[in-house]
VEXKE-829789 format. One record per atom (N, C-alpha, C): residue number from 1; residue in one letter; atom name; x negated, y negated, z. Coordinates in Angstrom, 1 decimal. Example, Ala and Ser with C-alpha at 12.3 -4.5 7.8 and 13.67 -1.06 7.14 Angstrom:
residues 2
1/A/N/-13.2/5.7/7.8 $
1/A/CA/-12.3/4.5/7.8 $
1/A/C/-13.2/3.3/7.8 $
2/S/N/-12.8/2.2/7.1 $
2/S/CA/-13.7/1.1/7.1 $
2/S/C/-12.9/0.0/7.9 $
***
This chain:
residues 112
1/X/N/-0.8/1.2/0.0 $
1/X/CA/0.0/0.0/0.0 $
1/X/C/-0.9/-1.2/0.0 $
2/X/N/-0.6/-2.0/-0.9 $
2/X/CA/-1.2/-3.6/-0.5 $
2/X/C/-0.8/-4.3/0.2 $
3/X/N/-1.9/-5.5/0.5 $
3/X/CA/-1.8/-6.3/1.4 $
3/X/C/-0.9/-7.3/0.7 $
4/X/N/-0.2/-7.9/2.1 $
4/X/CA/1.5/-8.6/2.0 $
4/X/C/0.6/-10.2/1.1 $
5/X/N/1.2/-10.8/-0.1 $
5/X/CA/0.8/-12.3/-0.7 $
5/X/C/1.4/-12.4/0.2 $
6/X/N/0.7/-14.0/0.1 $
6/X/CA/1.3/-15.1/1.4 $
6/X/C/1.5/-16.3/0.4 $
7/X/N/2.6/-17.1/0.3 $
7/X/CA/3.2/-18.4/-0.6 $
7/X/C/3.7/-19.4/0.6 $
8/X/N/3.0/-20.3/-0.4 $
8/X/CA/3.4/-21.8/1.1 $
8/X/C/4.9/-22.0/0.4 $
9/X/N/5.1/-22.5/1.6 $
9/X/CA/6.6/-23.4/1.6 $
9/X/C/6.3/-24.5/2.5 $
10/X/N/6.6/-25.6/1.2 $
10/X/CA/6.2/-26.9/1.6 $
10/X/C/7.2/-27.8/1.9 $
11/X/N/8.3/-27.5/1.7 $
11/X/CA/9.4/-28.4/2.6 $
11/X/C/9.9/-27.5/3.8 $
12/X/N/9.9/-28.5/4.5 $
12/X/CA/10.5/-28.2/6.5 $
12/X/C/11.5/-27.4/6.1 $
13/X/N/12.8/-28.3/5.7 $
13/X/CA/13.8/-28.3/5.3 $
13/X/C/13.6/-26.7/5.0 $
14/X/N/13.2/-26.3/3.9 $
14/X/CA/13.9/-24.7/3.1 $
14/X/C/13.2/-23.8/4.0 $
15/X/N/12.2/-24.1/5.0 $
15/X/CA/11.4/-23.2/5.8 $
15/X/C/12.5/-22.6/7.1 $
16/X/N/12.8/-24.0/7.4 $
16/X/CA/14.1/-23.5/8.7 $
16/X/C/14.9/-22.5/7.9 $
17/X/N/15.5/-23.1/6.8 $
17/X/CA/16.4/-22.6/5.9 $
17/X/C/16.5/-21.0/6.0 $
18/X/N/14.9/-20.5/5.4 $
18/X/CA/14.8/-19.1/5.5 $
18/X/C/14.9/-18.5/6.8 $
19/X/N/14.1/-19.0/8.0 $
19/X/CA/13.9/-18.5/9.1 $
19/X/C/15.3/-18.7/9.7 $
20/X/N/16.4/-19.3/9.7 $
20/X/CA/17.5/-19.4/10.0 $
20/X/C/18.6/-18.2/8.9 $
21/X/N/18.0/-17.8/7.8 $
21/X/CA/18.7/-16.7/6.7 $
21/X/C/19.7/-17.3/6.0 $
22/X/N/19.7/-18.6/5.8 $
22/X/CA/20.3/-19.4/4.8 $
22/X/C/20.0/-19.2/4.0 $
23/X/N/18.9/-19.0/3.7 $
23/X/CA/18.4/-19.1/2.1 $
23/X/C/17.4/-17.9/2.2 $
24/X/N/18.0/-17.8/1.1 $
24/X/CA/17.6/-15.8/0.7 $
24/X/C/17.1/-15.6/-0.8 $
25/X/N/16.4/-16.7/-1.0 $
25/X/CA/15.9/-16.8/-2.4 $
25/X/C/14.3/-18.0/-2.5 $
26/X/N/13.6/-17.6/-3.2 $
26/X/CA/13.0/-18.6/-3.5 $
26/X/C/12.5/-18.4/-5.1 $
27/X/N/12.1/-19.7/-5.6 $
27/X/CA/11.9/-20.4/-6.9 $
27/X/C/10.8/-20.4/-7.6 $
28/X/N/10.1/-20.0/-8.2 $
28/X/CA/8.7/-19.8/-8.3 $
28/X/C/8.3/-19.9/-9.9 $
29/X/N/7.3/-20.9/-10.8 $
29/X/CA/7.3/-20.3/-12.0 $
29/X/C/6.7/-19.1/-12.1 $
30/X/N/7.0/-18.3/-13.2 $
30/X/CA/6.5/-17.1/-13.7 $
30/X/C/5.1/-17.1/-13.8 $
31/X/N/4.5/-17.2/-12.8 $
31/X/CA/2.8/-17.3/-13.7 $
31/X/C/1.9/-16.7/-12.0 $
32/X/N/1.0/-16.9/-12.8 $
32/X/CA/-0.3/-16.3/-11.4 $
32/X/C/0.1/-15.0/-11.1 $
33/X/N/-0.2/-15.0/-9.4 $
33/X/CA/0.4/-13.8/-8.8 $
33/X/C/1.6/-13.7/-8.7 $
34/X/N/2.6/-14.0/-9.1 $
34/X/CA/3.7/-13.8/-8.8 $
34/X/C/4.4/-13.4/-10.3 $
35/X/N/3.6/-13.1/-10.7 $
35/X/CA/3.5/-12.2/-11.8 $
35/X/C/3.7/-11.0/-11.9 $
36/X/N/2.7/-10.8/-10.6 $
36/X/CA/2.6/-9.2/-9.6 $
36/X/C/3.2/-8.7/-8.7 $
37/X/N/4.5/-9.5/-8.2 $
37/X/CA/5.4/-9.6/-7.5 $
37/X/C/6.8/-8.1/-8.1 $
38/X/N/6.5/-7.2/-6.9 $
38/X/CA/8.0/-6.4/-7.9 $
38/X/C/8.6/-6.2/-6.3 $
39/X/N/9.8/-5.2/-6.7 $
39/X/CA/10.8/-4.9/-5.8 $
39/X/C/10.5/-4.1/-4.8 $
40/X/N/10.7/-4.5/-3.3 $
40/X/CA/10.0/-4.1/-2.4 $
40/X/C/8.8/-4.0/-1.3 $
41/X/N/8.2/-5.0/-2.6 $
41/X/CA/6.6/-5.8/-2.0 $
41/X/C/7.4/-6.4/-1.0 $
42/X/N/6.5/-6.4/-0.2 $
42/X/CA/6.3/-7.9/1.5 $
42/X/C/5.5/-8.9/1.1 $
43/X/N/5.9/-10.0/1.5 $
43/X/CA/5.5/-11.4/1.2 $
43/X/C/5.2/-12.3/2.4 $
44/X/N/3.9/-13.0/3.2 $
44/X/CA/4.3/-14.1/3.7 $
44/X/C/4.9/-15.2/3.6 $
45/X/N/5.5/-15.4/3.9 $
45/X/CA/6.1/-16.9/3.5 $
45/X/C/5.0/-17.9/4.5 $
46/X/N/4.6/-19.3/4.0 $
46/X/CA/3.9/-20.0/5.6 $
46/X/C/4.3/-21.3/5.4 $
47/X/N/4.7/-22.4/6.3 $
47/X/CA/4.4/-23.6/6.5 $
47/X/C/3.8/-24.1/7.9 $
48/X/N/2.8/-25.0/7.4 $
48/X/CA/2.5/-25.3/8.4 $
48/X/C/2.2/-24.3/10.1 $
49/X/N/1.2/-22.9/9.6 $
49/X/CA/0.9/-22.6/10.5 $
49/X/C/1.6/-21.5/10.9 $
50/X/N/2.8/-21.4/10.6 $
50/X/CA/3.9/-20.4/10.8 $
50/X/C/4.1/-19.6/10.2 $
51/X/N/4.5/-18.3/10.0 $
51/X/CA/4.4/-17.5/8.9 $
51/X/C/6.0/-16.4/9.4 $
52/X/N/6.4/-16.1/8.4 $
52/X/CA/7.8/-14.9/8.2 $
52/X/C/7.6/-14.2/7.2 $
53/X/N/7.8/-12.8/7.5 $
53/X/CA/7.5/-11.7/7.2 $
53/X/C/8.5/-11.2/5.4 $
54/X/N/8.7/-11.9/4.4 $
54/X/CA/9.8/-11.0/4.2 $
54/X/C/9.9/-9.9/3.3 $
55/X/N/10.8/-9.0/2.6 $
55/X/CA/10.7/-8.0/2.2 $
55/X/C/11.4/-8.4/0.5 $
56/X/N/11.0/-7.8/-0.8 $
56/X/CA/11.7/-8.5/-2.1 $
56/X/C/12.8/-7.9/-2.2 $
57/X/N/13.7/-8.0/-2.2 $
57/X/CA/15.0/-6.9/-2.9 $
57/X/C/15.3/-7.1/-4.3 $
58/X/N/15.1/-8.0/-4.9 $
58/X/CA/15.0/-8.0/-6.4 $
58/X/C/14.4/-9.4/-6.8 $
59/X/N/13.7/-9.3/-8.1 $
59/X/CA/13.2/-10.4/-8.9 $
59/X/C/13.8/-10.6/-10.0 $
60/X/N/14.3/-11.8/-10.9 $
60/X/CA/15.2/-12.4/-11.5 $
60/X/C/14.5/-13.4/-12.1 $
61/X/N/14.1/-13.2/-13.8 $
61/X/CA/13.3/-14.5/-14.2 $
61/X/C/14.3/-14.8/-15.1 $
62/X/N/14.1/-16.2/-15.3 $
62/X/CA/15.3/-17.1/-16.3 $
62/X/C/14.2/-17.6/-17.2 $
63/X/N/14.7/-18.0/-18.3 $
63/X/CA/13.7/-18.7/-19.7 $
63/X/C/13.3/-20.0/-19.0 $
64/X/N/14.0/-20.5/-18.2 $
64/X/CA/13.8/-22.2/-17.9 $
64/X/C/14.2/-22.7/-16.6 $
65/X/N/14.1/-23.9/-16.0 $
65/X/CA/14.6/-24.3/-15.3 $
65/X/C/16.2/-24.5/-15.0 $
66/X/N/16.6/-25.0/-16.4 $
66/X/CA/18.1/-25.6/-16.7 $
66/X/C/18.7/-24.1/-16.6 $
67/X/N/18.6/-23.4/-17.3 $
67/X/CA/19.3/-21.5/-16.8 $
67/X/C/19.4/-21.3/-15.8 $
68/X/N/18.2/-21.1/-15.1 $
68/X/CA/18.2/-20.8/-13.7 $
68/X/C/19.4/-21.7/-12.3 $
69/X/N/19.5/-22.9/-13.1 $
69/X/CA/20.6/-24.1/-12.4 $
69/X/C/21.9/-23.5/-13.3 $
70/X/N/21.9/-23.5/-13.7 $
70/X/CA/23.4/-22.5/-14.3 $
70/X/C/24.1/-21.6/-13.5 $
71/X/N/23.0/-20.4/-12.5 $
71/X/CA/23.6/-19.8/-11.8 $
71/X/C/23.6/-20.0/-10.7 $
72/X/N/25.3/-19.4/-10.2 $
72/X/CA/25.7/-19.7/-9.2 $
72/X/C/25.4/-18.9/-7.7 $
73/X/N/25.0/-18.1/-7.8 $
73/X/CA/24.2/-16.9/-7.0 $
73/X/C/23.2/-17.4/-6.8 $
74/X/N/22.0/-17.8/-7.8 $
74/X/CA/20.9/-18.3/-7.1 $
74/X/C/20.8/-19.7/-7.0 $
75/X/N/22.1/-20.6/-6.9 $
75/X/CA/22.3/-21.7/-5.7 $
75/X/C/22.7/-21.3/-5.0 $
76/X/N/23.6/-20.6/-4.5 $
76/X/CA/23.4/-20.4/-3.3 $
76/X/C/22.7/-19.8/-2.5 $
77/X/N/21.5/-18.8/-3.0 $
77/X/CA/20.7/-18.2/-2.3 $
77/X/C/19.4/-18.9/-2.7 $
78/X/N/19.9/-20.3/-2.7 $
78/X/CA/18.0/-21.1/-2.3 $
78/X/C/18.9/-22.3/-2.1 $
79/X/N/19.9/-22.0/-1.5 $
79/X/CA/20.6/-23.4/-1.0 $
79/X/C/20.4/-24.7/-1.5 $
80/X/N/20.9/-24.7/-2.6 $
80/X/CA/20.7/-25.8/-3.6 $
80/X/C/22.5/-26.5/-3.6 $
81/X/N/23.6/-25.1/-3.1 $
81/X/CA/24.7/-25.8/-3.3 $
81/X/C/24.8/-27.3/-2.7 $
82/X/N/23.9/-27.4/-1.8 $
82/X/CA/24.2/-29.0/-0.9 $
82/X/C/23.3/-29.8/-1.5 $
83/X/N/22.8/-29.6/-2.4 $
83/X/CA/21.6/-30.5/-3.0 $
83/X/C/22.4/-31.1/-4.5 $
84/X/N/21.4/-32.2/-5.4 $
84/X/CA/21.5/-32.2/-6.2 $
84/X/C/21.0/-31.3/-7.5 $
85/X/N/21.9/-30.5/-8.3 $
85/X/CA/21.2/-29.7/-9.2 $
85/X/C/20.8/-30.2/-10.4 $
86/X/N/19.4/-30.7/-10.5 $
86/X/CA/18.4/-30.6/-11.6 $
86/X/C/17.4/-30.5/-11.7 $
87/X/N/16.5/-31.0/-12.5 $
87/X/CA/15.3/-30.5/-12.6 $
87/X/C/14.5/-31.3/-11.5 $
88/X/N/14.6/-32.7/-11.9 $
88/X/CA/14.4/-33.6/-10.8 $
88/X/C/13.5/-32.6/-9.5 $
89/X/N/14.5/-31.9/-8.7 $
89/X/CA/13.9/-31.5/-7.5 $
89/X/C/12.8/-31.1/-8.0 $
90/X/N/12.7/-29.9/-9.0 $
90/X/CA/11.4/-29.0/-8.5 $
90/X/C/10.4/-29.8/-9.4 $
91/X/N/10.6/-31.0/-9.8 $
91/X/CA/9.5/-32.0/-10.0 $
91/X/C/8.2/-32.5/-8.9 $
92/X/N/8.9/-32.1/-7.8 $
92/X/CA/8.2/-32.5/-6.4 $
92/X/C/7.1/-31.2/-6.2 $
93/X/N/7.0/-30.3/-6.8 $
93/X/CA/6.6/-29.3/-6.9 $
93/X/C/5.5/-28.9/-8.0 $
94/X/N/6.3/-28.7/-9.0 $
94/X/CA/5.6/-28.7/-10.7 $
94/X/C/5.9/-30.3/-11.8 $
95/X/N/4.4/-30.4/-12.7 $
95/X/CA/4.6/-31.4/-13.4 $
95/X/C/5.7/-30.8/-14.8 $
96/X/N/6.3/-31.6/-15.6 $
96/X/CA/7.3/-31.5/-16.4 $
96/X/C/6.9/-30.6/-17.7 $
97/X/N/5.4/-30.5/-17.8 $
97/X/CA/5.0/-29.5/-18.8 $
97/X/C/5.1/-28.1/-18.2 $
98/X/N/4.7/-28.2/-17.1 $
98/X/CA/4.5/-26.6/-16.4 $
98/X/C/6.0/-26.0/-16.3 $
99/X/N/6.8/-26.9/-16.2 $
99/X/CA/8.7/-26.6/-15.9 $
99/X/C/8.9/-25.7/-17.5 $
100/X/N/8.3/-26.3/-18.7 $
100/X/CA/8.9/-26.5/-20.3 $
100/X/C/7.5/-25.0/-20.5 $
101/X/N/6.7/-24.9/-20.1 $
101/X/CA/5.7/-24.2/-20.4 $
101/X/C/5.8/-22.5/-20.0 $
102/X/N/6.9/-22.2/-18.5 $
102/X/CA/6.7/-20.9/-18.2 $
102/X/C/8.2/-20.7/-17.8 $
103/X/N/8.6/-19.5/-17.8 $
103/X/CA/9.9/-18.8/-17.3 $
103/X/C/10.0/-19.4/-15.9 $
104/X/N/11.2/-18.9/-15.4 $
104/X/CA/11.0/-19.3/-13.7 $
104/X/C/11.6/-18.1/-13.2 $
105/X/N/11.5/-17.4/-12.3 $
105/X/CA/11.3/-16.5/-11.4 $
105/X/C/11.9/-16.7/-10.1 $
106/X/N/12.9/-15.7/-10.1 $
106/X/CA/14.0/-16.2/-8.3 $
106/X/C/13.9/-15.1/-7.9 $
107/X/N/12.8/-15.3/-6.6 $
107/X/CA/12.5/-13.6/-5.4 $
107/X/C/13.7/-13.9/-4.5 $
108/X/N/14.8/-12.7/-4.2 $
108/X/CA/15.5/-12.4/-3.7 $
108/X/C/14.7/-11.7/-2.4 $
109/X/N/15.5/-12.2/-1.6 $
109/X/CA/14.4/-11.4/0.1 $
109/X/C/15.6/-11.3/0.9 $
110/X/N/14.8/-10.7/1.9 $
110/X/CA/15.7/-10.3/3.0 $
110/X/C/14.3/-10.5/4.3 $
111/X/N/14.4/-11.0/5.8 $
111/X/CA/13.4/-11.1/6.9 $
111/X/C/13.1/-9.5/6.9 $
112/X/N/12.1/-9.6/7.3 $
112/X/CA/11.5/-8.4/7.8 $
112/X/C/11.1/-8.1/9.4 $
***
């Protein structure tokens, strides 16, 4: 078995989110190691020092950003229904070529 990746989460906000089991998804472009990511793997999650354990139950890649905001399952499992839905947000994240350049990728989890 390999060792668990570990992925920062850099807003407060979606970290409570998880650790409270609101949000049972996260957003990721298709690229790097998360490439290597399949069903089942354990994942750290970390902010700021803290770390949660979780487990994948399925991976879900969409062609784009604008798809992936289309569905309604993965707003609500990355709790976006309270937010505004566009690209906008994960601008804070990725520049606008990297959004137009790779698939995006929604890891489904569950705490471990």
């Amino acid at each position: 078995m390999r060792r668990p990746l570990r992925l920062t989460i850099r807003r407060e906000d979606s970290y409570r989110a998880i650790k409270e089991e609101v949000k049972y998804a996260e957003v990721r472009l298709f690229r790097g190691c998360i490439r290597n990511i399949k069903k089942d793997d354990h994942i750290y999650l970390s902010h700021n020092g803290e770390n949660v354990l979780i487990h994948v139950d399925r991976l879900k890649i969409f062609p784009n950003i604008d798809n992936m905001l289309k569905n309604d399952l993965v707003n609500i499992a990355t709790g976006l229904v309270n937010r505004k839905k566009d690209k906008k947000f994960y601008e804070q994240f990725y520049n606008k070529n990297e959004m137009e350049s790779y698939n995006v990728a929604v890891i489904f989890f569950r705490l471990v």
